[in-house]
C-alpha atoms as one frame of an Amber mdcrd trajectory, in Angstrom:
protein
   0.000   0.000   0.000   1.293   3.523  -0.894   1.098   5.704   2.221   0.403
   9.203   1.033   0.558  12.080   4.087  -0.782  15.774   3.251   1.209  18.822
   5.459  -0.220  22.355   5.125  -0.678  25.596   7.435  -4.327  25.256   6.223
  -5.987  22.362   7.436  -9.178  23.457   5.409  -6.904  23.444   1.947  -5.406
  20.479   2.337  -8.959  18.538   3.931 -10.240  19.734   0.127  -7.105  17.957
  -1.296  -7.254  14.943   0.355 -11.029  14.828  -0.610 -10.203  14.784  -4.288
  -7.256  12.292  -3.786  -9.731   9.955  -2.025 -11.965   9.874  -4.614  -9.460
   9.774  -7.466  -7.576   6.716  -5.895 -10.875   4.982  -6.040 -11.361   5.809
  -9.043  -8.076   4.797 -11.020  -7.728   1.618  -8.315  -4.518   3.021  -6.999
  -3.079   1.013  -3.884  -2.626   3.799  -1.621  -4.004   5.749   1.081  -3.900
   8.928   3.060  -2.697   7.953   6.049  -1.846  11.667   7.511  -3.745  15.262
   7.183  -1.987  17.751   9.464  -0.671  21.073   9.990   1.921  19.582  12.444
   5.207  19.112  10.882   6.580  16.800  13.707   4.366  14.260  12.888   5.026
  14.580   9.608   8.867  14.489  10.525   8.660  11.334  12.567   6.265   9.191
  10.523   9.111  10.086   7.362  12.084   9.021   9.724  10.077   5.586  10.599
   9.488   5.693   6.725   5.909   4.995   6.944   5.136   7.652   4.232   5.872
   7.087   0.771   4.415  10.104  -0.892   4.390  13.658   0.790   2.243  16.571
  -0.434   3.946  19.195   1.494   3.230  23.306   1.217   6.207  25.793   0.778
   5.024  28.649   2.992   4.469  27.983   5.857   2.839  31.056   8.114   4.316
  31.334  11.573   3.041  27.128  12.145   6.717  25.788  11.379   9.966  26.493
   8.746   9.086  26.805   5.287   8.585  23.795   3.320  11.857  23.729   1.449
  13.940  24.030   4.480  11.449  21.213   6.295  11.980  19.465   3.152  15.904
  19.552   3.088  16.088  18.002   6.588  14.078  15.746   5.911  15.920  14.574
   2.897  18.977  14.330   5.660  17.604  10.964   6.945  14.959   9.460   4.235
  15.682  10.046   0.137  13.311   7.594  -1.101   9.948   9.080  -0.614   7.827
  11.187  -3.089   7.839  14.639  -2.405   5.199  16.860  -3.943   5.015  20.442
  -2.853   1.941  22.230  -2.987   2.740  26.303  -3.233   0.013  29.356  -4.472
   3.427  31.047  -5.750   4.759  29.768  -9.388   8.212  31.376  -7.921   8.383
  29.066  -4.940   7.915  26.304  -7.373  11.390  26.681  -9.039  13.005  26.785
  -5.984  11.185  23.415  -5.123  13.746  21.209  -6.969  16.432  21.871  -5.083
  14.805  18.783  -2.604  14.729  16.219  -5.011  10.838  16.851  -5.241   8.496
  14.612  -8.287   6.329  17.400  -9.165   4.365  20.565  -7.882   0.792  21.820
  -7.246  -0.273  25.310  -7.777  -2.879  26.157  -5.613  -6.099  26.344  -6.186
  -5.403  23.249  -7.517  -7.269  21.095 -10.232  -8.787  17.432 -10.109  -7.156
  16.879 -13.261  -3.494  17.873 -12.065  -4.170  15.511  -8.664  -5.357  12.890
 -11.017  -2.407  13.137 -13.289   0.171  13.190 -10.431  -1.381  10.228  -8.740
  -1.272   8.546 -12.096   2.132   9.265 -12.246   3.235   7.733  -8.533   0.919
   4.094  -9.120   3.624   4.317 -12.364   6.730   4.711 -10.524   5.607   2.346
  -7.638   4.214  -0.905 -10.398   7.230  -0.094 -12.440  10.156  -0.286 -10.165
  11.083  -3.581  -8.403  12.034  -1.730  -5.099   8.396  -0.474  -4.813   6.875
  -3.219  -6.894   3.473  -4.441  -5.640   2.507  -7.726  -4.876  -1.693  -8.219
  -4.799  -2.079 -11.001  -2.106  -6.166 -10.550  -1.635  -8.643  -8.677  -4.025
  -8.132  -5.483  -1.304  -4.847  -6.054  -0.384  -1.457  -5.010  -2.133   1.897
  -5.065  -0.982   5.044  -3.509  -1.279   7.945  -6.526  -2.210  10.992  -4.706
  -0.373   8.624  -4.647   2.734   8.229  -8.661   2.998  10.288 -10.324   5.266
   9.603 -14.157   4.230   6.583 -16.078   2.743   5.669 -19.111   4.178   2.921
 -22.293   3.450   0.047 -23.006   6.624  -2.041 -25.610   5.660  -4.372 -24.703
   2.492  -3.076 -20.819   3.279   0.541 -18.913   2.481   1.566 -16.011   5.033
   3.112 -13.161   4.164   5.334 -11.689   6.994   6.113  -8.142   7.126   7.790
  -6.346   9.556   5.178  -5.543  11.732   2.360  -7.548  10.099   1.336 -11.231
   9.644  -1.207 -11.107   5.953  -3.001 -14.421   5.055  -3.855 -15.216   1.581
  -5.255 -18.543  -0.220  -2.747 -17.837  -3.107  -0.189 -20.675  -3.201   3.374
 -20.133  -2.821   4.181 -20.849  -5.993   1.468 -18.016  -7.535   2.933 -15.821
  -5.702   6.458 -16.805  -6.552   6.085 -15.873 -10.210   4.735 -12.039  -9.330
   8.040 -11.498  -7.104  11.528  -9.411  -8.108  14.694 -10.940  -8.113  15.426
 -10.553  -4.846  13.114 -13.617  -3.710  13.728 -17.139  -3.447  13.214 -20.654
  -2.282  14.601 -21.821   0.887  12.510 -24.077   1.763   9.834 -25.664  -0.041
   7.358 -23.768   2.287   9.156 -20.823   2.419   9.866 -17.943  -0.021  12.471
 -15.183   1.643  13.480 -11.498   1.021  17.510 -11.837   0.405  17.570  -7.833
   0.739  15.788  -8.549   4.310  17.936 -11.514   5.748  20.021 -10.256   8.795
  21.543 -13.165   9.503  22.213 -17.282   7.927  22.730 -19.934  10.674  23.585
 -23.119   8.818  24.299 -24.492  11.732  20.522 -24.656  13.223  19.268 -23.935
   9.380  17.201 -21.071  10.092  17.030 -16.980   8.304  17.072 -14.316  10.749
  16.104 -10.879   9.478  16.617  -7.566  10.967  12.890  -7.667  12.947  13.919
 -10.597  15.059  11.635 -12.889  13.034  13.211 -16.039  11.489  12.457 -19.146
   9.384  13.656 -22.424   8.358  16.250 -23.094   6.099  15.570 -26.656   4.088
  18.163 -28.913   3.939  18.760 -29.666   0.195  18.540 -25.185   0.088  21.587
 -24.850   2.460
């Protein structure tokens, strides 16, 4: 799932925003959702730092509620380059300046359905078309990131997916779900599929993977 957050000094501009965006990921069937509407940029600074934002819709001028967006922006570039920035300005001047922050686009405000529409467009693109942010569909309302499974493993007539901080079940086999997945996956078991970029730790020894959330799983003997 694409986690989109919204940051403005007007809560009411960005509420009509996130309206549109709601509607308009419906409407295209783009995995994402707003997860965060707020004038606060500490939340917005700590949710980026725990990278659970992907896409940020952030506003340049800020009016006595925090620093101005491309200074918020820069630090947090310090600690997280990989999300989407997007910054939302009513100043076509600011907007030149925005690309200094390795920033996707920008929205003029008032803003138009069809520019939200094209932008969101544009991030489902990026995030189906790169294998770091590829998507992997597991239930008819559930999608995926790859990079943010941990291991894959076979229950009975289910396979469950293991994330970080999140167990998903799914009645796809293992091998269904094997031929959707990047390069970075593969058999260890023959009821396991594993993330090689996640693996902390191989102990051949007891035969299990340990990755960096303190889960682990088997290692099959003829994988070893």
């Amino acid at each position: 799932m694409i986690n989109i957050a919204l940051c403005d000094d007007s809560l009411k501009s960005i509420e009509n925003i996130s309206k549109v965006m709601e509607s308009t990921i419906i409407n295209l069937d783009i995995p994402a959702k707003i997860t965060i509407v707020t004038s606060d940029q500490n939340k917005i600074h700590e949710e980026i730092k725990n990278r659970n934002i992907d896409v940020l819709f952030l506003d340049i001028n800020f009016k006595n509620t925090g620093t101005n967006g491309i200074d918020f922006a820069k630090k947090l570039r310090e600690f997280n380059k990989d999300f989407y920035l997007i910054f939302l300005t009513a100043h076509f001047e600011y907007s030149m300046l925005s690309f200094k922050c390795k920033t996707f686009d920008y929205i003029l405000k008032p803003t138009s359905k069809q520019k939200i529409e094209s932008i969101l467009e544009r991030i489902k693109e990026e995030f189906t078309s790169n294998n770091s942010t590829l998507f992997i569909k597991i239930t008819k309302d559930i999608s995926i990131k790859a990079n943010d499974i941990l291991f894959i493993e076979r229950s009975l007539n289910k396979s469950l997916v293991h994330t970080k901080n999140t167990v998903y079940e799914t009645n796809l086999s293992l091998n269904n779900i094997y031929d959707n997945l990047p390069d970075d996956f593969y058999r260890n078991h023959r009821s396991y599929i594993v993330n090689k970029n996640a693996i902390e730790q191989i102990d051949k020894r007891n035969k299990i993977i340990c990755f960096n959330s303190s889960k682990s799983c088997p290692i099959g003997k003829l994988y070893l």
